[in-house]
N, C-alpha and C positions, 0 to 999 in steps of 0.2 A: 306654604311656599313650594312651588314646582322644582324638584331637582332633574336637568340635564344629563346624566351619565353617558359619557366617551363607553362606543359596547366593547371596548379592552378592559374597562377598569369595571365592566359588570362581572367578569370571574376573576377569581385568583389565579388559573394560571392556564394554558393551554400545553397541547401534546401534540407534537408532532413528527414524525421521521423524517431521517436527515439521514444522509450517507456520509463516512466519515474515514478517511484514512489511518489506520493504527498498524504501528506496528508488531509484526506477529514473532514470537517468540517458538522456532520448533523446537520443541524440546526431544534428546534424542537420549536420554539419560536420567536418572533420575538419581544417581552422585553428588550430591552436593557439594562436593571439595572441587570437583571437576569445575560445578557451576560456577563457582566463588570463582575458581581463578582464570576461566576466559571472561567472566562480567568483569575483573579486575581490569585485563588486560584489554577488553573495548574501551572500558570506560576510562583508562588512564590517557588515550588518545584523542580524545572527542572529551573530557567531563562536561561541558555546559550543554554538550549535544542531547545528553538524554535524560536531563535533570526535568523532572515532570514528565516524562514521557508516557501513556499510556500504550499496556502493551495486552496484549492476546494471545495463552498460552495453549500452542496445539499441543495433544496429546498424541495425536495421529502418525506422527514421525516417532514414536518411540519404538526403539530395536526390542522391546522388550515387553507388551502389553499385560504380559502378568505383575509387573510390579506395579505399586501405586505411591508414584509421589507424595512425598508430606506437603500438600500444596500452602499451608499456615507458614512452614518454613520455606517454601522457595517466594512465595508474597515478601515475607519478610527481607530475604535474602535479595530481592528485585526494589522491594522498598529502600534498604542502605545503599544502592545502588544509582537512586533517584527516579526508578522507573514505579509506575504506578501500576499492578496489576488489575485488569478490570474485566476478565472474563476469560472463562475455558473455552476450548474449540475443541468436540470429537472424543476420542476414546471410548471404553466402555461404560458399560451401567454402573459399575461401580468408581468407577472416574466421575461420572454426574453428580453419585449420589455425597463421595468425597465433596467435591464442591459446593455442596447445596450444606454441609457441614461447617465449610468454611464459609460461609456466606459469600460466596463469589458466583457470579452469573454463570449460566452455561451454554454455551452456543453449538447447535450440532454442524456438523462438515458439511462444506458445499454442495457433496454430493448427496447428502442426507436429505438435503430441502428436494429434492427433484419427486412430484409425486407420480408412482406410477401408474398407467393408464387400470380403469377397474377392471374392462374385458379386453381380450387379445382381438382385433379387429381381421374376418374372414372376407379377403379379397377373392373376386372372384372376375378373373379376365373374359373384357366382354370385345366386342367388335363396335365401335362408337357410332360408322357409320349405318352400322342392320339397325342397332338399337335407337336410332335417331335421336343421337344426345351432341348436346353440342359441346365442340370443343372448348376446355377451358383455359381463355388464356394464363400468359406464364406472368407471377405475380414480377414488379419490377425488385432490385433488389435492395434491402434495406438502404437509406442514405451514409453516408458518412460523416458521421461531427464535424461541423466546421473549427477551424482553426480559431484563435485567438489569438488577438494583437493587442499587446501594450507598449503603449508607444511612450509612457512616462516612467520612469525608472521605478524601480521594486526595493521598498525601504525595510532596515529590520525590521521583525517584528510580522510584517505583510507576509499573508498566505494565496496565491492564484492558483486557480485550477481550469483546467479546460480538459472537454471531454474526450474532443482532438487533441492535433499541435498546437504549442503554444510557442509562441511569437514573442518576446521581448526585444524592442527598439534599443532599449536605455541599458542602466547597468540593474545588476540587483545586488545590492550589500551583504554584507555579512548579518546573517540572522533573520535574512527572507525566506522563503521557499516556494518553492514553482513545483508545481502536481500537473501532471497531464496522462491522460490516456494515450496520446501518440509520440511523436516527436516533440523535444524541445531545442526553439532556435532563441538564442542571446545574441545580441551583438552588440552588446557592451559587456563589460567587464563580470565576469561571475563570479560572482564572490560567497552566494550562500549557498542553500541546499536545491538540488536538480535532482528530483524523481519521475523519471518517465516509463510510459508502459504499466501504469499503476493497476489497469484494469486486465493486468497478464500477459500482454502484448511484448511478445519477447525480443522483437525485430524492431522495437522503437530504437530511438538514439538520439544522444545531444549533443546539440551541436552550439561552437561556442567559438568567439575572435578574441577571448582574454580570461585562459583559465587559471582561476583563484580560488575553485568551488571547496566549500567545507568537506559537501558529501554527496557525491552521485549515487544513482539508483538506476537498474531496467530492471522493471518484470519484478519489483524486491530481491534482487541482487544489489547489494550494495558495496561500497565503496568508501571508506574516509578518507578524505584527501587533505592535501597539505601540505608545505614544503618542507618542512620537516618529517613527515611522515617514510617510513623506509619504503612502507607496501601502493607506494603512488611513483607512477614512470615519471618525475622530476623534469627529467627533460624537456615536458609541457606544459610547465607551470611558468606562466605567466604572457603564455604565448596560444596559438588557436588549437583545438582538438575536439575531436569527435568520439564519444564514448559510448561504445555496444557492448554486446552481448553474444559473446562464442561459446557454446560448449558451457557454458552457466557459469563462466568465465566472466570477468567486465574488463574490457581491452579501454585502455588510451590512448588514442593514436594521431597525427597530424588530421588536417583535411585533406589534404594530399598527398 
C-alpha cells in the first residue's frame, strides 16, 4: 500500500526564529531584601499582570560589577512572584559562566553583537572629475513601516503588533495588548495594556478617546494604571489622553 505523507507530518518538529517582546528586568543590586520588597510592591498593584510573565535579567545596570548575584535565588525569588525567568543579558565572564551553572540561557548586550570591521579602511581623497569616476548617486532613504488598522475590537487575551503605528477603530478590553514600534492610536475605549516605541523609539505616544488602560509603555517606560492606583494622574481616567515620554518620565496628559 502507497502511503501519502503531508511534508509537516514527515518531521517531528521544525526551528525557526521569531522575534518576541519580554520584559527586561535591570537589575541594579544584587540585595535580595531590596529585591523581595519592590517585586512585593509591583506586584501587589498589577498581581494578574505578571503572573507567567517571562522576563530577561540584565546584569549591565549593576552599580556594582564585582558582585555576583545568586542567580538560583533570585529565579526563585522571581518565580514566587509569578514571573518566569528565561535568560541573562550581559555582565561579565564570570556572570556567563554563573549562569551556565544555573542552567539559564545567556544572552550578551546589544552592543556586543555589533562585529567589528577586520581592517580599518585607508581613504584616500581623489578629485572625481581628473579621475573619471562617476558620480554615485545618493541612496533613497530607508521606507517607514506602514501603519496598521483594526478596525474590529481587540479582545482579552488578543496580542497585536505593528512595526509602525497602530490604529485601533474599536475598543480593546481588559487583557488585550497592542505592541507597536511607533505611535498607538484607539478610538474606542482602552482598557488593556498599550506599549508603544517597543523597538526604543522614545518620541512614540498613545493616544486614546477613553482611558481605562491597565498598563502603558514608551520606549519600556512603563506605567500601571488604574483608578485606584495613587501613581496614575486620575484625572483621566475615563476620559481622552495622550501618553509620552519626558525626561524617561511617562507624562498623562489631555489631547489638548
Amino acid at each position: 500500500m502507497t502511503s501519502i505523507l503531508n511534508p509537516k507530518s514527515a518531521t517531528a518538529f521544525q526551528l525557526k526564529g521569531s522575534i518576541y517582546t519580554l520584559t527586561t528586568l535591570e537589575l541594579h543590586t544584587t540585595d535580595e531584601k531590596r529585591l523581595k520588597q519592590q517585586l512585593s510592591s509591583i506586584i501587589s498593584k498589577a498581581p494578574q499582570f505578571f503572573q507567567q510573565t517571562p522576563v530577561v535579567l540584565d546584569l549591565d545596570t549593576l552599580e556594582d560589577h564585582n558582585t555576583e548575584p545568586n542567580l538560583i535565588n533570585i529565579r526563585h525569588l522571581l518565580h514566587t512572584s509569578g514571573m518566569l525567568l528565561v535568560a541573562i543579558r550581559g555582565g561579565l565572564e564570570k556572570h556567563k559562566t554563573a549562569a551556565a551553572h544555573a542552567n539559564i540561557a545567556w544572552l550578551p548586550h546589544q552592543k556586543q553583537n555589533k562585529q567589528p570591521s577586520a581592517q580599518p579602511n585607508n581613504v584616500v581623497m581623489i578629485n572625481q572629475h581628473e579621475a573619471n569616476i562617476p558620480v554615485e548617486k545618493t541612496k533613497p532613504a530607508p521606507l517607514k513601516a506602514e501603519a496598521k488598522i483594526i478596525s474590529r475590537p481587540v479582545r482579552s487575551g488578543q496580542q497585536v503588533y505593528s512595526e509602525g503605528d497602530l490604529i485601533v477603530l474599536g475598543q480593546v478590553s481588559a487583557g488585550a495588548e497592542l505592541l507597536a514600534g511607533g505611535h498607538i492610536h484607539v478610538y474606542g475605549p482602552l482598557r488593556g495594556r498599550a506599549l508603544a516605541g517597543v523597538n526604543g523609539n522614545k518620541t512614540a505616544r498613545i493616544f486614546c478617546n477613553h482611558f481605562e488602560a491597565e498598563l502603558v509603555s514608551i520606549s519600556g517606560q512603563y506605567k500601571l494604571t488604574g483608578k485606584d492606583q495613587k501613581n496614575i494622574e486620575c484625572h483621566r481616567w475615563s476620559k481622552n489622553a495622550q501618553i509620552f515620554l519626558d525626561d524617561n518620565h511617562l507624562h498623562i496628559n489631555p489631547l489638548s
